[in-house]
N, C-alpha and C positions, 0 to 999 in steps of 0.2 A: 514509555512516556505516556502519561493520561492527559487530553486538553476538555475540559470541560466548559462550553460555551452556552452560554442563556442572554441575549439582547433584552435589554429593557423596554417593555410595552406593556402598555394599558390593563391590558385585557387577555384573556383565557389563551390564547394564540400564540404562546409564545414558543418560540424553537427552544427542546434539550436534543444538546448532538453531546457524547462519549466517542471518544476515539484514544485507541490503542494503537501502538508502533512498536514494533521491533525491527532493527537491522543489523547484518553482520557478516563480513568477510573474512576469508582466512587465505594468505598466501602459501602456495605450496613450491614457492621456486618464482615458474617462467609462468605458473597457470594461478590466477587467486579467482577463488570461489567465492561467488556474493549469493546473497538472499534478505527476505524481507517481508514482513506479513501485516497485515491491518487490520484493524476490527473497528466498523465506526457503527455506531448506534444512534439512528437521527428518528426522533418522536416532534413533528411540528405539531401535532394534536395528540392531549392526552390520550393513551390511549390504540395509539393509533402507529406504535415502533415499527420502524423499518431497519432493518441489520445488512451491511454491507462489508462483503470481505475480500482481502486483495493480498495476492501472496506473488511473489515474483525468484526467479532465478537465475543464474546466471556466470558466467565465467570469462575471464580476461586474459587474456595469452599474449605475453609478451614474442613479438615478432621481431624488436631489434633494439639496440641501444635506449634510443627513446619513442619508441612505437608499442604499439597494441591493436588486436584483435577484438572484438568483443564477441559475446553471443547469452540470447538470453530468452526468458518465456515468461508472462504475466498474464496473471486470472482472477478474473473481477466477477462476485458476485454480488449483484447490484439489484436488494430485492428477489423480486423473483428472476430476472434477466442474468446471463452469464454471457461474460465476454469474456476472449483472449487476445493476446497481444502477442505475435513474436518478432523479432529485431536482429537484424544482424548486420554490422558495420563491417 
């Protein structure tokens, strides 16, 4: 999926953001595997693109009837800055 966004203003200033999404899981039973990636590209001044990337993973493990485990890991590059994230319910 591409969302391509430009607000209406006046003058030279204006935001282009591109962003790309992919997402997808696969069940193998009792354990389904997820993941997911981003790619946004935001230029508030011509000229001037910053590129932002975000990928994540993760798996769900059924524990009973109607329960679940989760666990998972997300990494953001944000610019020049890199962050992670991890999770586990």
């Amino acid at each position: 999926m591409e969302v391509r966004t430009r607000p209406p203003c006046p003058d030279e200033c204006c935001i282009d953001q591109q962003e790309h999404f992919v997402g997808a899981s696969y069940s193998f039973g009792i354990i389904k595997v997820l993941g997911s990636w981003q790619n946004a590209k935001v230029d508030p001044v011509v000229g001037s693109a910053q590129t932002n990337k975000l990928w994540s993973i993760g798996a769900q493990i059924d524990v009973g009837p109607s329960s679940h485990s989760s666990i998972g890991y997300a990494k953001a590059d944000v610019g020049r800055r890199r962050q992670g994230l991890y999770h586990r319910l």
